[in-house]
TIDRENDREN-236035 format. One record per residue (C-alpha): residue number from 1; x, y, z. Coordinates in pm, whole numbers, plus 50000, padded with zeros to 5 digits. Layout:
<sites>
<k=NUM; X=X; Y=Y; Z=Z>
...
</sites>
This chain:
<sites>
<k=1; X=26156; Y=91492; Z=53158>
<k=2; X=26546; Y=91479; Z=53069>
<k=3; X=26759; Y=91262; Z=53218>
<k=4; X=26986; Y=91560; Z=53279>
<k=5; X=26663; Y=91772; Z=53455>
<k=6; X=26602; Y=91435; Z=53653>
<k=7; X=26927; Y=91404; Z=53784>
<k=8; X=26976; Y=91783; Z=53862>
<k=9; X=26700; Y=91738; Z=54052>
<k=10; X=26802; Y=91445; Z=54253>
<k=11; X=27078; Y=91607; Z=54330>
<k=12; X=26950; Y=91885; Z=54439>
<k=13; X=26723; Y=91667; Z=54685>
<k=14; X=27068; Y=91500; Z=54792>
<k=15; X=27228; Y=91855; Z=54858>
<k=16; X=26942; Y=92010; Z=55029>
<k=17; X=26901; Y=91667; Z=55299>
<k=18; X=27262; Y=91701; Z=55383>
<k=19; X=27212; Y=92119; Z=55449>
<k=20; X=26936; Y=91973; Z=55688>
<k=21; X=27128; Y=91777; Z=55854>
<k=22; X=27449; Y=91999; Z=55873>
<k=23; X=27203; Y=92225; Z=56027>
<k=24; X=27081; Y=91984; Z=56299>
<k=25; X=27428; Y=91890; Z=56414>
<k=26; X=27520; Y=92191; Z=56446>
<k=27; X=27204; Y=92311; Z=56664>
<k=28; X=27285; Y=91979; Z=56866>
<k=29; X=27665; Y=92145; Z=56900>
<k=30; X=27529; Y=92471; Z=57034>
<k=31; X=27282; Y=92288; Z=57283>
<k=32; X=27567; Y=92110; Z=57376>
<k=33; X=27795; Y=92367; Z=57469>
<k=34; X=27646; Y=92474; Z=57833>
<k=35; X=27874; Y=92841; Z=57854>
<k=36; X=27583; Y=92942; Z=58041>
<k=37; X=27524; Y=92685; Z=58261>
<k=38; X=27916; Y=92665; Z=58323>
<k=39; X=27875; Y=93074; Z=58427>
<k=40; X=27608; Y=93031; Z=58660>
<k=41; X=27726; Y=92700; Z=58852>
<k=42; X=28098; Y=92901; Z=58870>
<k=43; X=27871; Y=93231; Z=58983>
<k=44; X=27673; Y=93001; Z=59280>
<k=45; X=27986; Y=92844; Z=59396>
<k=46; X=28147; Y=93163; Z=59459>
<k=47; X=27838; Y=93302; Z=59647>
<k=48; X=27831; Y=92994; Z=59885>
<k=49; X=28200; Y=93097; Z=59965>
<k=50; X=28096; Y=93408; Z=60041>
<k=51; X=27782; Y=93327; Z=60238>
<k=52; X=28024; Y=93090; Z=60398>
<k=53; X=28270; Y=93372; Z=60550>
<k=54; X=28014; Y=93560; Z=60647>
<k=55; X=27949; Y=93619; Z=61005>
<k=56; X=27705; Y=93374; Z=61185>
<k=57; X=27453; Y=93555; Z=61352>
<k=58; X=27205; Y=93612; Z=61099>
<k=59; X=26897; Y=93459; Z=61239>
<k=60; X=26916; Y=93164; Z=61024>
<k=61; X=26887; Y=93366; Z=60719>
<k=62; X=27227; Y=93242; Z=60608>
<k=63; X=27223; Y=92887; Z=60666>
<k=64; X=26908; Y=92885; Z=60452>
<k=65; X=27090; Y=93108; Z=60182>
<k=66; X=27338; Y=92843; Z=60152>
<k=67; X=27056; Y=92561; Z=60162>
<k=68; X=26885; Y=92677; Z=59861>
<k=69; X=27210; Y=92788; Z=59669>
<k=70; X=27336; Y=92431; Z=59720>
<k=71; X=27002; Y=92299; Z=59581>
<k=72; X=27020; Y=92543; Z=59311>
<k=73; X=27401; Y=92436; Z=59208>
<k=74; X=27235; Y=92060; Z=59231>
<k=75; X=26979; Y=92174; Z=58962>
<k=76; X=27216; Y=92348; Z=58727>
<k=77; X=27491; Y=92088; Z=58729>
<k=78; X=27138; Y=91786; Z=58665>
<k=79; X=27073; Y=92050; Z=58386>
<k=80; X=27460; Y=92050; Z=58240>
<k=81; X=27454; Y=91664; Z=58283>
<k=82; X=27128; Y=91601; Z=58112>
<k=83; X=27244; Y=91797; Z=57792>
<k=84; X=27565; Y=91635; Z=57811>
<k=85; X=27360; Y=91281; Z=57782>
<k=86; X=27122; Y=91415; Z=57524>
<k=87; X=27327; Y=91635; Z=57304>
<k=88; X=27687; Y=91542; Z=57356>
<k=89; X=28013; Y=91760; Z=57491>
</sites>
């Protein structure tokens, strides 16, 4: 073997490690980025408004609507915060 085929070769080891790792930064980027997540808590916030204006007498129906949507904006916000921690902003 050359030293010109050995080197090509290194370097093409070199090149194809930092494609690798270009490519796992950028996956950690796009795990990062919780659009989603952001849509959904804005989404349950608004319904607890709602749920909140509405009339009372709803046999208990509503105040267990707005139980479980404030458990469910708890959940989504632990999810946004835990791939904040693992992934980055």
């Amino acid at each position: 073997m050359t030293e010109i085929t050995a080197s090509r070769r290194n370097l093409l080891r070199l090149a194809g490690g930092a494609v690798a790792a270009s490519a796992v930064l950028s996956a950690n980027e796009a795990l990062a980025y919780q659009g989603n997540m952001e849509r959904a808590l804005s989404s349950l916030y608004s319904s607890l408004g709602s749920l909140r204006e509405a009339t009372s007498d709803k046999g208990g129906h509503k105040a267990k609507a707005v139980q479980l949507i404030q458990q469910a904006i708890g959940q989504v916000q632990a999810g946004i915060d835990f791939a904040a921690e693992r992934f980055g902003d």
